[in-house]
C-alpha positions as a Markdown table, in Angstrom:
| # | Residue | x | y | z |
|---|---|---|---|---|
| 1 | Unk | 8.6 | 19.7 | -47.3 |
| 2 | Unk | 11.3 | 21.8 | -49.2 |
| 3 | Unk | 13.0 | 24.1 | -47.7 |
| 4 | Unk | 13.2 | 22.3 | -44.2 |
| 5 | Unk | 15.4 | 23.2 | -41.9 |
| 6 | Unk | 18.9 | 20.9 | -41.7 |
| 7 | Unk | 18.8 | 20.1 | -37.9 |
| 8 | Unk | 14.7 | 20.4 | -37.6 |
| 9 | Unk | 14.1 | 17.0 | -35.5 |
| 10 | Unk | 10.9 | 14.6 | -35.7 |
| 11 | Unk | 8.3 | 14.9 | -32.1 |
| 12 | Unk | 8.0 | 11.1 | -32.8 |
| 13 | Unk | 6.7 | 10.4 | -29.2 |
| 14 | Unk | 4.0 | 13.0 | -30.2 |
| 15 | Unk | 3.3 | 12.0 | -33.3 |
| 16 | Unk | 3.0 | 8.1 | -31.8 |
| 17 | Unk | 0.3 | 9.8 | -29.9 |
| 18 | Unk | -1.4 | 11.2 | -32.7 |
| 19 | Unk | -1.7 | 7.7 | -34.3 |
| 20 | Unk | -2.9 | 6.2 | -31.1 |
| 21 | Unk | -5.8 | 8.8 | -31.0 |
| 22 | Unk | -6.4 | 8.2 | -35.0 |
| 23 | Unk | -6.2 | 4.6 | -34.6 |
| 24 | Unk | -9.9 | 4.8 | -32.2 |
| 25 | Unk | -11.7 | 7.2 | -34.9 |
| 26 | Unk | -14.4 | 4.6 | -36.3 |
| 27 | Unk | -14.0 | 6.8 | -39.8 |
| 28 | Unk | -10.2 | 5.6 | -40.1 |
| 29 | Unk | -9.3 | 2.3 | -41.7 |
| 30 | Unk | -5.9 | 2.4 | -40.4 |
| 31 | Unk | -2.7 | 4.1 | -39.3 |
| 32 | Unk | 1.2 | 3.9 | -40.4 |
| 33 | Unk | 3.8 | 5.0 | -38.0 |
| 34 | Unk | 6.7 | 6.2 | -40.0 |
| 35 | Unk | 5.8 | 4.1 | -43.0 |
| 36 | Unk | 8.7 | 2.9 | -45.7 |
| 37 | Unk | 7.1 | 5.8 | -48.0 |
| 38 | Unk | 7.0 | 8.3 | -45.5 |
| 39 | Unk | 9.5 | 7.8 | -42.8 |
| 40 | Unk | 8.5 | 11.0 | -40.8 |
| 41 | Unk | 4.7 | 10.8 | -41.5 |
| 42 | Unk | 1.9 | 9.4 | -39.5 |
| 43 | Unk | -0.6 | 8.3 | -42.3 |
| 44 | Unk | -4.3 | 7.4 | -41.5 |
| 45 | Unk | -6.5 | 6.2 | -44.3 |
| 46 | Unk | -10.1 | 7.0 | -43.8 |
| 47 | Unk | -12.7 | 4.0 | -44.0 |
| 48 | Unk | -14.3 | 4.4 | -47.5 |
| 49 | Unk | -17.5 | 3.1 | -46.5 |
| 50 | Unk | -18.2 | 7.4 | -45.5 |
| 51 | Unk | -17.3 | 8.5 | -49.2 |
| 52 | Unk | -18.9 | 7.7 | -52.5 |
| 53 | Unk | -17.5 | 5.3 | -54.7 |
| 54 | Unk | -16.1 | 7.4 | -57.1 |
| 55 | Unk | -13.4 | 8.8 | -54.3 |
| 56 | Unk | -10.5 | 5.8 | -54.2 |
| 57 | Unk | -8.6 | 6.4 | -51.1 |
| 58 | Unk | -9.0 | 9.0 | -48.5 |
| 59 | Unk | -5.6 | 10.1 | -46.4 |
| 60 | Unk | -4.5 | 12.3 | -43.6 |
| 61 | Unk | -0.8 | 12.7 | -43.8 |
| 62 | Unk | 1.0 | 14.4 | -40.6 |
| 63 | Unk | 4.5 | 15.5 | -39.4 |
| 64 | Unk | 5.5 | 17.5 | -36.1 |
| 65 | Unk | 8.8 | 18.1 | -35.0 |
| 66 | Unk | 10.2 | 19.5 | -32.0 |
| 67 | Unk | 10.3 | 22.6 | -33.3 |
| 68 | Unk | 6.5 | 23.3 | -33.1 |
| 69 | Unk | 6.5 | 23.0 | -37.3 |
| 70 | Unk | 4.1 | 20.7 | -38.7 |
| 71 | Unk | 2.4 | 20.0 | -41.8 |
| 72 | Unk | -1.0 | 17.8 | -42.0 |
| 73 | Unk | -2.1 | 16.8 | -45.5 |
| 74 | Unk | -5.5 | 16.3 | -46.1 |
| 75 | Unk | -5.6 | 14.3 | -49.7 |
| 76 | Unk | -8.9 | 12.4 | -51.3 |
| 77 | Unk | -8.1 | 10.2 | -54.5 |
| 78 | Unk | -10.8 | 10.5 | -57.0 |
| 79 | Unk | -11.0 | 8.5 | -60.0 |
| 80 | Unk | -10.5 | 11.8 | -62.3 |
| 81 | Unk | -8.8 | 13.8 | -59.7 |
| 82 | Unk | -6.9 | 14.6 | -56.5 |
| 83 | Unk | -8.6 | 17.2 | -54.2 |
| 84 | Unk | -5.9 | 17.9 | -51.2 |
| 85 | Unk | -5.2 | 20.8 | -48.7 |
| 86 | Unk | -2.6 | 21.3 | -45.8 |
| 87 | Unk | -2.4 | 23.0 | -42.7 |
| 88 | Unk | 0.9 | 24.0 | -41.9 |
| 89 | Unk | 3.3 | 25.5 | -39.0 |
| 90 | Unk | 6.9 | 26.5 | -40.6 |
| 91 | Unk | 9.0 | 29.2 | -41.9 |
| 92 | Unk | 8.4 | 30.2 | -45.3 |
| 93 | Unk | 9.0 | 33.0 | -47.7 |
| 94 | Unk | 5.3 | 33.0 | -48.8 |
| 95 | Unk | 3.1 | 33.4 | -45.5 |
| 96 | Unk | 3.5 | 33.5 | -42.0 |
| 97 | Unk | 4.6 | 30.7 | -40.2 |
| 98 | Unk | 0.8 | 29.4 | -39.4 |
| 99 | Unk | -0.8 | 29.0 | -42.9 |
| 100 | Unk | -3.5 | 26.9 | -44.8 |
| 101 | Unk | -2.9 | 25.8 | -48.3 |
| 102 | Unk | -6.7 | 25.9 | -49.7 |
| 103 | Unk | -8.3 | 23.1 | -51.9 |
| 104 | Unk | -8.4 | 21.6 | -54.4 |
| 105 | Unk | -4.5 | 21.6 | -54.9 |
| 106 | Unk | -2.9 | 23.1 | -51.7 |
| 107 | Unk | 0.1 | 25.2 | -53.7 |
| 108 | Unk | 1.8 | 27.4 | -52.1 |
| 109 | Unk | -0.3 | 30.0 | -54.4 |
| 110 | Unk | -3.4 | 28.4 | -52.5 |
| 111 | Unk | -2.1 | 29.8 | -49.1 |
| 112 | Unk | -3.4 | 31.9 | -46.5 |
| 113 | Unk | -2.5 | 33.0 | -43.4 |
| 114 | Unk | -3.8 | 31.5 | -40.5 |
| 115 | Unk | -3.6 | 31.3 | -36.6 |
| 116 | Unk | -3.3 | 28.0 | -35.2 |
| 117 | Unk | -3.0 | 26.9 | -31.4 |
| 118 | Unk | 0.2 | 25.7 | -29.7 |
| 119 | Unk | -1.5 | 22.5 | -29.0 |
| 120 | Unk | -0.9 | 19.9 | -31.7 |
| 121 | Unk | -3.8 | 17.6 | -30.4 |
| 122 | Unk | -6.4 | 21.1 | -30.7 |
| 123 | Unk | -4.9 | 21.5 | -34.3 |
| 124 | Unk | -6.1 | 18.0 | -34.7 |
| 125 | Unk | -9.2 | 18.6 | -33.7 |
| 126 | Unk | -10.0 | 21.5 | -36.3 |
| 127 | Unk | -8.2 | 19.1 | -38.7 |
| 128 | Unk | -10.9 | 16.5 | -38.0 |
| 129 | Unk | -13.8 | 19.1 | -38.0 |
| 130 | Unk | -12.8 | 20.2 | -41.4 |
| 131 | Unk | -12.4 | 16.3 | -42.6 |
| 132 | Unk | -15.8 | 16.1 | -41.3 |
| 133 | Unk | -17.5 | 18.9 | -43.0 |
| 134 | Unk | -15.7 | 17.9 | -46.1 |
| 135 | Unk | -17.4 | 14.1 | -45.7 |
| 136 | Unk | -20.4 | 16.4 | -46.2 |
| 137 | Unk | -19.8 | 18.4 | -48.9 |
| 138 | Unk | -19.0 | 15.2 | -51.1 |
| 139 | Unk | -22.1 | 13.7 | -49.8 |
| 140 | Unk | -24.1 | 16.9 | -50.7 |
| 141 | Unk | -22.6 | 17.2 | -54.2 |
């Protein structure tokens, strides 16, 4: 993200952790540790079998550092579109340090304030709840 601090350094044994845990989800296709791309992401691709066709490719993005920052991107691929949001944990001039960047485009005029445990496996949890309840709003529309 821009802006990042210099000397901010990459949780990697916790975010190999993260991928383990994605990696069992039956609604992820699969997981890239630190992909070419993305060198300080964990990216999962959800299984498209639980989104309608029209939706190409389904990704959670995520970064952690040692700092207690992170930023989880949660992006669907439409043939017309891109629908994304973010929760993130880092200094900014626009919101306090927790904050949620709202759908459909997750700009920094998207963001509210939000309060977000220490625990980066509980924010993964209400990560995955919102994925979930998003699977069925696409479903629903």
């Amino acid at each position: 993200m821009a802006n990042e601090p210099p000397d901010r350094v990459l949780d990697e044994p916790l975010l190999r952790a993260v991928a383990q845990r994605l990696g069992r989800l039956s609604h992820v296709e699969t997981v890239s540790v630190f992909p070419r791309e993305k060198p300080e992401s964990v990216v999962a691709t959800l299984d498209d079998q639980y989104f309608p066709n029209a939706l190409q490719v389904a990704t959670l993005e995520l970064r952690a550092y040692t700092d207690g920052a992170f930023f989880v991107t949660y992006r669907e691929a439409w043939e017309d579109r891109t629908w994304m949001c973010r929760w993130d944990r880092h200094e900014n001039p626009h919101n306090r340090r927790d904050h949620f960047h709202r759908p459909p485009d997750a700009g920094t005029s998207d963001a509210v304030d939000a309060n977000y445990p220490a625990d980066f496996f509980v924010v993964l949890d209400t990560v995955l709840d919102d994925v979930d309840e998003r699977l069925g709003a696409v479903w629903d529309t």
